[in-house]
VOPAGU-2260 file (C-alpha; in pm, 1 decimal, decimal comma):
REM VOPAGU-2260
SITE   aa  ch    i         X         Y         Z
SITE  UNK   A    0   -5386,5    1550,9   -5064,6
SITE  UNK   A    1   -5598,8    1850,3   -5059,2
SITE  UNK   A    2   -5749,9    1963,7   -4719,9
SITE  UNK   A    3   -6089,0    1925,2   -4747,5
SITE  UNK   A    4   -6066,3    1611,4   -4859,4
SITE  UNK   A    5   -5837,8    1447,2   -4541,0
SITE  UNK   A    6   -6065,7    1627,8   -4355,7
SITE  UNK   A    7   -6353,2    1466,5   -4506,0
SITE  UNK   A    8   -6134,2    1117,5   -4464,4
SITE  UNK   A    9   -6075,7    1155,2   -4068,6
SITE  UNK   A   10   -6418,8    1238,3   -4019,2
SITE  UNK   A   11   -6549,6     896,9   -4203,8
SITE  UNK   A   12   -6302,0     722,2   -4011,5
SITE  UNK   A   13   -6335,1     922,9   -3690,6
SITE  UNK   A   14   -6750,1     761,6   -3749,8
SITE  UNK   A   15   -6620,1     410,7   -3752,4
SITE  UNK   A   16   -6607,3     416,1   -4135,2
SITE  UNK   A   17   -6303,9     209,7   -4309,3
SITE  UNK   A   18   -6179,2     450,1   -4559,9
SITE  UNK   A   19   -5941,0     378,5   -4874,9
SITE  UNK   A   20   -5838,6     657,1   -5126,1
SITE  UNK   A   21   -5717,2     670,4   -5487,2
SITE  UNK   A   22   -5619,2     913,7   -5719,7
SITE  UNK   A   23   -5755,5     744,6   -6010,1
SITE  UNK   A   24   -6093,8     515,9   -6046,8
SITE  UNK   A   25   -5795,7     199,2   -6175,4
SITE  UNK   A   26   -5651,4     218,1   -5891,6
SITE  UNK   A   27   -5964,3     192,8   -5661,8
SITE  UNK   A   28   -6084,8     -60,4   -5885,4
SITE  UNK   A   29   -5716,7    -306,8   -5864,2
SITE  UNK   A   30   -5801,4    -242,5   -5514,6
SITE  UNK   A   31   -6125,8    -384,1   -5451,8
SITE  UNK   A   32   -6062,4    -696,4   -5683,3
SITE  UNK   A   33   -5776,3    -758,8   -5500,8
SITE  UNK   A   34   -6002,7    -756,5   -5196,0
SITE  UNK   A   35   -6322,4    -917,2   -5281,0
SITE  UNK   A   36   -6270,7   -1289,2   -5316,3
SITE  UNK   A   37   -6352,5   -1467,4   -5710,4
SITE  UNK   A   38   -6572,9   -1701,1   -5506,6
SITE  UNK   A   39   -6815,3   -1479,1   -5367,6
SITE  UNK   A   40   -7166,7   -1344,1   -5521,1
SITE  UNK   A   41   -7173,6    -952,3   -5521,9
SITE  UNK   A   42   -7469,8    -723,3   -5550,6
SITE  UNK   A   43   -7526,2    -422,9   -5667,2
SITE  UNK   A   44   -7753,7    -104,6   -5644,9
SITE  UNK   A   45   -7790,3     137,2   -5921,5
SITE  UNK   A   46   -7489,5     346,3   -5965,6
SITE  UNK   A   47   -7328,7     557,1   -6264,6
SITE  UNK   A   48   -6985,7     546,1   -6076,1
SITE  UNK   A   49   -6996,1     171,8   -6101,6
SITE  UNK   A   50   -7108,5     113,4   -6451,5
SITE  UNK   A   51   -6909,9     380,7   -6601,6
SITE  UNK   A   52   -6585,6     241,5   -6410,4
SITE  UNK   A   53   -6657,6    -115,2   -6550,3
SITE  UNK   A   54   -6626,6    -269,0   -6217,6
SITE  UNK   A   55   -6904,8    -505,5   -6232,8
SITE  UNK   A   56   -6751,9    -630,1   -6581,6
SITE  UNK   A   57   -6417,1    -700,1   -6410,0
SITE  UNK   A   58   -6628,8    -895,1   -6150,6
SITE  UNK   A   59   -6812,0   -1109,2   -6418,1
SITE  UNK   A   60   -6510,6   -1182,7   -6623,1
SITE  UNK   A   61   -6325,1   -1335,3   -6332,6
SITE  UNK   A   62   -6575,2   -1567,0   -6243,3
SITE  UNK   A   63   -6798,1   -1342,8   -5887,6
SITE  UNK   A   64   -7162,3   -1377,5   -5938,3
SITE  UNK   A   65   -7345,8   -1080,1   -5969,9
SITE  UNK   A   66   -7714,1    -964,8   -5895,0
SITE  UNK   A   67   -7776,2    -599,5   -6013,5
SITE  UNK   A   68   -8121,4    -510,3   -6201,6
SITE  UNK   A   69   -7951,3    -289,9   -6415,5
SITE  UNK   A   70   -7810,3    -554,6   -6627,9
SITE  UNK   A   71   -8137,3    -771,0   -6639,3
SITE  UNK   A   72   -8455,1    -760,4   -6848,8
SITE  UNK   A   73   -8764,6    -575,6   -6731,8
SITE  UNK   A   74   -8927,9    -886,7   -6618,9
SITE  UNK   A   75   -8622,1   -1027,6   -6456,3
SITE  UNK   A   76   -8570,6    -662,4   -6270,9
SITE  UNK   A   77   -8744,3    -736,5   -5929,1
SITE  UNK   A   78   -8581,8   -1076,3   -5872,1
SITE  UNK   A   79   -8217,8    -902,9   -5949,1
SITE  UNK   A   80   -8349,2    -661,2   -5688,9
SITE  UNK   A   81   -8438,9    -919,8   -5427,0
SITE  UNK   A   82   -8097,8   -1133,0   -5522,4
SITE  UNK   A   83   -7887,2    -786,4   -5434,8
SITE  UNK   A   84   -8042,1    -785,6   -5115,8
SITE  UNK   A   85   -7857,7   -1104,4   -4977,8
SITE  UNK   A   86   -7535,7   -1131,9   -5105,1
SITE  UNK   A   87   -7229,8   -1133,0   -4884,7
SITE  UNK   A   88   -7085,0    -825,6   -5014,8
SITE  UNK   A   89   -7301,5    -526,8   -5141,1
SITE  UNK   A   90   -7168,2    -244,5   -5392,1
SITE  UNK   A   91   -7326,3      98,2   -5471,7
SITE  UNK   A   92   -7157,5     487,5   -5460,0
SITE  UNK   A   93   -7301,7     749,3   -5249,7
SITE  UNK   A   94   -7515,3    1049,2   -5363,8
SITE  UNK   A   95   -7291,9    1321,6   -5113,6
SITE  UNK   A   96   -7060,8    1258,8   -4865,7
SITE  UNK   A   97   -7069,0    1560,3   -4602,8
SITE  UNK   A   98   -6716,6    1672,3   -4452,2
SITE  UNK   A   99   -6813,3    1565,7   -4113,5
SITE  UNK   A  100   -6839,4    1218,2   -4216,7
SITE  UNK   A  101   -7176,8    1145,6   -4302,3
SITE  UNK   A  102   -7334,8     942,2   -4617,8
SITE  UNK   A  103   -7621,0    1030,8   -4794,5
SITE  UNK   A  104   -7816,0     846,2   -5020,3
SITE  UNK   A  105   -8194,1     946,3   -5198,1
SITE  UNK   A  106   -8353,1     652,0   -5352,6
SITE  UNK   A  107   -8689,1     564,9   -5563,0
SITE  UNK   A  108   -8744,7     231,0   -5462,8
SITE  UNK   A  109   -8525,3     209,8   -5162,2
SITE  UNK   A  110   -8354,6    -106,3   -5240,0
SITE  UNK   A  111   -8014,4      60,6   -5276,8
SITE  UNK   A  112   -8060,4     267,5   -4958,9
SITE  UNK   A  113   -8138,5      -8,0   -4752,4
SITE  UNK   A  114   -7845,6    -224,9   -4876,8
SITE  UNK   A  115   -7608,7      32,3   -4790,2
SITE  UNK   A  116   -7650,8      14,5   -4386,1
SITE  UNK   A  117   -7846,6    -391,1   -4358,3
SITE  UNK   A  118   -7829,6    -741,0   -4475,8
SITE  UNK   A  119   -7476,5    -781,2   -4604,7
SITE  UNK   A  120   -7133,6    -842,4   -4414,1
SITE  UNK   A  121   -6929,6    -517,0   -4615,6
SITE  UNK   A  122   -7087,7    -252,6   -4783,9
SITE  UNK   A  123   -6821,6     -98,3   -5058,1
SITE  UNK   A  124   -6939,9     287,0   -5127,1
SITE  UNK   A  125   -6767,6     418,9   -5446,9
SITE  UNK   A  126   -6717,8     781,0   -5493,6
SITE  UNK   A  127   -6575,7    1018,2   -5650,8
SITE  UNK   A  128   -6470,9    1346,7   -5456,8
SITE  UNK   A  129   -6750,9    1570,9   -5640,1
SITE  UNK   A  130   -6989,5    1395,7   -5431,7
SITE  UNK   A  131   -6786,8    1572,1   -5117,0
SITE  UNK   A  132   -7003,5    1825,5   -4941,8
SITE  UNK   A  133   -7023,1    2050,9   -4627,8
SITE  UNK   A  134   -7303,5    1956,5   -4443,2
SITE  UNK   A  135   -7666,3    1746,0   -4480,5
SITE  UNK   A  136   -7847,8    2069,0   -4598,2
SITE  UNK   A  137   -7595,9    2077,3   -4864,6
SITE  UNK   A  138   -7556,6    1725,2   -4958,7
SITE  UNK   A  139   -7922,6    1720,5   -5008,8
SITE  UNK   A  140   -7964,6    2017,7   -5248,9
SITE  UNK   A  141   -7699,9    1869,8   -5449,2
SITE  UNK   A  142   -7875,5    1528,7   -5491,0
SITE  UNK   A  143   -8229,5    1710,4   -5555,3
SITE  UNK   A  144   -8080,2    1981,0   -5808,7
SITE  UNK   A  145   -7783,1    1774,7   -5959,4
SITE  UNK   A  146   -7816,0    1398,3   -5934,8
SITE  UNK   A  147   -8251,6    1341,7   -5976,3
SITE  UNK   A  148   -8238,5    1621,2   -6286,9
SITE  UNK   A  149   -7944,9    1413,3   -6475,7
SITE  UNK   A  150   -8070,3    1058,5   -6363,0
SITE  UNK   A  151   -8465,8    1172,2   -6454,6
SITE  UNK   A  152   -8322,3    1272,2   -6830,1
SITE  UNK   A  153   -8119,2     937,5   -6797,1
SITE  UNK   A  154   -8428,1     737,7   -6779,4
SITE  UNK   A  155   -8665,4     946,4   -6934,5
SITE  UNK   A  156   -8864,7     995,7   -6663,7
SITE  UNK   A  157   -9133,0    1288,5   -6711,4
SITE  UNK   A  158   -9057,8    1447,3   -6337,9
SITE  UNK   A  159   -9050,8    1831,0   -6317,8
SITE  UNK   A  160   -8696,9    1816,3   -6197,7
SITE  UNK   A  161   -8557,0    1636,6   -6533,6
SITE  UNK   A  162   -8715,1    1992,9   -6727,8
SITE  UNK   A  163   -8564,9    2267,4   -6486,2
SITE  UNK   A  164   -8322,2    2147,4   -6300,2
SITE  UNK   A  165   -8515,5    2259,2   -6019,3
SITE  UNK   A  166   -8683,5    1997,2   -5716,4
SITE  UNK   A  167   -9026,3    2024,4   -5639,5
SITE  UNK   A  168   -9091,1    1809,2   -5399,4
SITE  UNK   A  169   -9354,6    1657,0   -5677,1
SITE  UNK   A  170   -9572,7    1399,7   -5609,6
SITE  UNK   A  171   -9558,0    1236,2   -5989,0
SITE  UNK   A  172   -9544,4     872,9   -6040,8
SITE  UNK   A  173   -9168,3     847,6   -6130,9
SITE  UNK   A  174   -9073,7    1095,0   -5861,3
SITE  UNK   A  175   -8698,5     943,8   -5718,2
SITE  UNK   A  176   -8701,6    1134,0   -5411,7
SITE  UNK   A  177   -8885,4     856,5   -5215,0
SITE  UNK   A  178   -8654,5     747,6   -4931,4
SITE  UNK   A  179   -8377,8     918,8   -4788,3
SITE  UNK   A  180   -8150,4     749,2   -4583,0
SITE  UNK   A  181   -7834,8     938,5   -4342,3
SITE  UNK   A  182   -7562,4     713,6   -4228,0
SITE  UNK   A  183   -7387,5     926,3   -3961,2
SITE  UNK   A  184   -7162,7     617,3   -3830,4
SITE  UNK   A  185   -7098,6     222,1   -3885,7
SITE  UNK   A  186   -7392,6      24,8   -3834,8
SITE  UNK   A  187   -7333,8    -248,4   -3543,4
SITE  UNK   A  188   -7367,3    -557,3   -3785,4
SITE  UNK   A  189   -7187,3    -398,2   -4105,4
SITE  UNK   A  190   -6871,2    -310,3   -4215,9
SITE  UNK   A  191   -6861,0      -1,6   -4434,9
SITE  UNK   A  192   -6583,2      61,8   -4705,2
SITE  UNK   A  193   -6586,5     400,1   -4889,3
SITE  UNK   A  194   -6385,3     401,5   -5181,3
SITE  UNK   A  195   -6253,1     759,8   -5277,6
SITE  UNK   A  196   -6131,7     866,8   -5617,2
SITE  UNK   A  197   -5973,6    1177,1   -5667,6
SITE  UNK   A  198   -6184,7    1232,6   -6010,0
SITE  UNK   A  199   -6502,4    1351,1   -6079,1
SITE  UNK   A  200   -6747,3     995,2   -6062,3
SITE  UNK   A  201   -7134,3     961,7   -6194,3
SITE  UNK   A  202   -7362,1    1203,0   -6060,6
């Protein structure tokens, strides 16, 4: 395993974090299936990693209920939303991951960022090592120059970011870069679960 990488792993752990890697995104996802019971509803927050990897059609298939707005209508969008926000178990990835063991997430709404650290009993957090970086400063360029530019063309969303690649710190309507949320360590009344792939996963 390379270093910065099980350096990045005891420092999630050494945060209270629970921490399983994989070299490949089948792995992780036997993994979780094998972990999450058929019986129990699942929600999800908007993620690339997740609907690239097919995870939340593996879910379906096999019978888990699933709340995720991504998969819904526009006018059936909020209730997915509020749906997500009380299931047992709670999916999403993670926009950076610092080597010190901290998660960072940027969100729009806020729905996803909120899920990630409240209201459900395990939080799985999906990533791919590209989303590994060295500290918050850098974890945060990387979502405002890298993620918000590719997710703004994604959706067509006419922020200044989407045309140069550049943040900022716009005030337009569809601006992404509402709430920012910094886990440092295991909330008291949720169990985390970061998921690590050894590929390159969403943005």
């Amino acid at each position: 395993m390379d270093r910065l990488i099980n350096r990045t792993i005891e420092s999630l752990q050494k945060n209270g974090f629970i921490v399983d890697y994989f070299e490949d995104i089948n792995g992780a996802k036997k993994h979780i299936l094998e972990k999450i019971d058929q019986k129990v509803d699942v929600g999800i927050g908007g993620s690339m990693t997740i609907f690239e990897s097919g995870l939340h059609t593996d879910l379906m298939d096999r019978g888990n209920g699933i709340s995720w707005h991504w998969l819904e209508k526009p006018e059936d969008k909020y209730m997915a939303l509020e749906r997500a926000s009380r299931t047992p178990i709670y999916m999403s990835s993670a926009n950076a991951i610092t080597q010190d063991g901290k998660i960072i997430n940027i969100d729009g709404v806020g729905n996803r960022v909120a899920s990630t650290f409240y209201g459900h009993d395990t939080v799985y957090i999906i990533a791919g090592v590209n989303k590994i970086v060295e500290n918050i400063e850098d974890g945060i360029k990387r979502i405002k120059t890298d993620a918000c530019p590719k997710n703004a063309e994604r959706l067509g969303l006419n922020t200044p970011c989407r045309h140069t690649g550049k943040c900022h710190d716009c005030k337009s309507d569809d601006r992404m870069c509402n709430v920012t949320v910094i886990i440092e360590s295991k909330p008291a009344k949720t169990d985390i679960n970061i998921i690590l792939v050894n590929e390159s996963l969403g943005y």
